[in-house]
N, C-alpha and C positions, 0 to 999 in steps of 0.2 A: 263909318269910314272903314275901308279896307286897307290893308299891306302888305306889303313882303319886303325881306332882306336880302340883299343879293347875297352876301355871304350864304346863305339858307339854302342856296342851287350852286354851292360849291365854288363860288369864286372867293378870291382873298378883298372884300370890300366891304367899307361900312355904310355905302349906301341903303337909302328905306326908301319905297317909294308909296306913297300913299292917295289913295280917290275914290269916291264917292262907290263907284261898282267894279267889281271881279275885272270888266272887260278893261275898264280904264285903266284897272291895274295892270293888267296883262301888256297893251299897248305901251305904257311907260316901261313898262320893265324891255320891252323888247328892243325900243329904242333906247334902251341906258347900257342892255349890253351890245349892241351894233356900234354905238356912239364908241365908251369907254374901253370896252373889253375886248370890240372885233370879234363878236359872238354871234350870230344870228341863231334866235331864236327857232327851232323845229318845233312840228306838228307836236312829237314826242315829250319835248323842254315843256313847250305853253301846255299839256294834259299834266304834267307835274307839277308845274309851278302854279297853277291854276288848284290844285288839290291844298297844297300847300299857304294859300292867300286867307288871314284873318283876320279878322275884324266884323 
């Protein structure tokens, strides 16, 4: 399994989002900060937060 923490790309949150590959991760994470945060994810953000994703 993979994940990231939103707090981790600098938001004040304790959501985890967790899936089976990188990409699923990326796709959750990008609809939880549009959804939540009013953040839309850039090219720039998902090469980061993609570097960042363990598991």
């Amino acid at each position: 399994m993979k994940n990231r923490l939103c707090s981790d790309v600098g938001l004040d949150c304790v959501a985890v989002v967790t899936a089976e590959t990188v990409e699923e991760v990326l796709a959750q994470v990008a609809a939880h900060a549009q959804e939540v945060h009013g953040v839309r994810v850039t090219a720039e953000m998902a090469e980061e937060i993609t570097e960042k994703i363990s598991g």
